[in-house]
C-alpha positions in Angstrom: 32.4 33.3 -15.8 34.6 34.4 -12.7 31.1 33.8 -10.4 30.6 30.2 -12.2 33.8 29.0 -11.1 34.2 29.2 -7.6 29.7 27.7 -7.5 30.9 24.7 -9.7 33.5 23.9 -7.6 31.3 24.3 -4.5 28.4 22.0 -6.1 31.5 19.6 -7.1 32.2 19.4 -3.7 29.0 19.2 -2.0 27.6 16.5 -4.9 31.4 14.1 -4.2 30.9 14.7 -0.1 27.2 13.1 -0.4 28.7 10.4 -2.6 31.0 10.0 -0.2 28.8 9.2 3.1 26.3 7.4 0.8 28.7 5.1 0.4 29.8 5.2 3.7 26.6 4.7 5.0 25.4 1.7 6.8 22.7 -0.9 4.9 19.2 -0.1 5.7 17.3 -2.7 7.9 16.0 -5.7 6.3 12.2 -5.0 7.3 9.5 -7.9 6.3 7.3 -6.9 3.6 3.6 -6.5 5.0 1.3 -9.5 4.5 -1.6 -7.9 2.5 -4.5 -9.7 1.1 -7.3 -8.3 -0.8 -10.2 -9.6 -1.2 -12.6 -8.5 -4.0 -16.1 -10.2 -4.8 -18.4 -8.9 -7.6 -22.0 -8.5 -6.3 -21.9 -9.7 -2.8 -23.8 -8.0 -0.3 -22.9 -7.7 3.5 -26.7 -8.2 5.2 -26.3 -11.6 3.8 -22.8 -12.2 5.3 -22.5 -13.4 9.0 -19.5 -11.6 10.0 -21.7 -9.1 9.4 -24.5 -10.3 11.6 -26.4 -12.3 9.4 -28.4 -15.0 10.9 -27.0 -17.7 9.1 -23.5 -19.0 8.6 -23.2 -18.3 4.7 -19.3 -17.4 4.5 -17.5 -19.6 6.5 -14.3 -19.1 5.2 -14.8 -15.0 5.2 -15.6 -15.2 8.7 -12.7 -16.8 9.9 -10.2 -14.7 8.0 -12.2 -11.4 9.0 -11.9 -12.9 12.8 -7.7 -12.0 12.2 -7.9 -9.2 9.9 -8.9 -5.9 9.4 -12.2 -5.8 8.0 -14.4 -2.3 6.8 -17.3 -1.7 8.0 -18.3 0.6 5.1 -16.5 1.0 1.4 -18.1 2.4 -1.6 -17.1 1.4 -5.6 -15.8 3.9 -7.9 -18.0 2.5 -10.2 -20.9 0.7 -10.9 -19.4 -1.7 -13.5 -16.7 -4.5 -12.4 -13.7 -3.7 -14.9 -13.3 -0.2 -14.0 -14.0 -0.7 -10.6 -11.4 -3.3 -10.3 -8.9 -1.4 -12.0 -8.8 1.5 -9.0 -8.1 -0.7 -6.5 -4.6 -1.0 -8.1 
C-alpha cells in the first residue's frame, strides 16, 4: 500500500496533464473527404471494353470516367458467386 500511493498519484497526474493539453490543443484541419467511386459490374469482361482496347466503342460512359480516374489493369474476385463477392469489397 505505501508503493500504490505515491504510482496513483503519479498516474493521477500524468492522466489530468494529457486532459489538460487535449483540451488545450488546437482543432484538427478540416481536410475534404476523398471523392471515391466504386464501380462494380457482375459478369463484364475487359477484351470487350474499349478503354481496354477493344475495337469498338461499347462503354462510352466507362471510358470517359476511366480517362480521369484511376483504373486497374488487373483485379481478381474473392469469389466466383456475386453476393459473397460483393460483400468483400466492403
Amino acid at each position: 500500500m505505501r508503493y500504490f500511493a505515491p504510482l496513483l498519484a503519479a498516474a493521477v497526474l500524468a492522466a489530468g496533464s494529457g486532459v489538460v493539453s487535449y483540451l488545450n490543443a488546437a482543432p484538427p484541419a478540416e481536410t475534404p473527404p476523398p471523392n471515391v467511386v466504386v464501380v462494380m459490374v457482375d459478369t463484364l469482361r475487359p477484351e470487350y471494353l474499349d478503354l481496354y482496347g477493344y475495337g469498338q466503342e461499347t462503354a462510352p460512359f466507362l471510358a470517359r470516367l476511366a480517362g480521369s480516374s484511376v483504373v486497374f489493369g488487373r483485379s481478381l474476385s474473392t469469389s466466383s458467386w456475386t453476393a459473397p463477392a460483393t460483400a468483400s469489397v466492403f
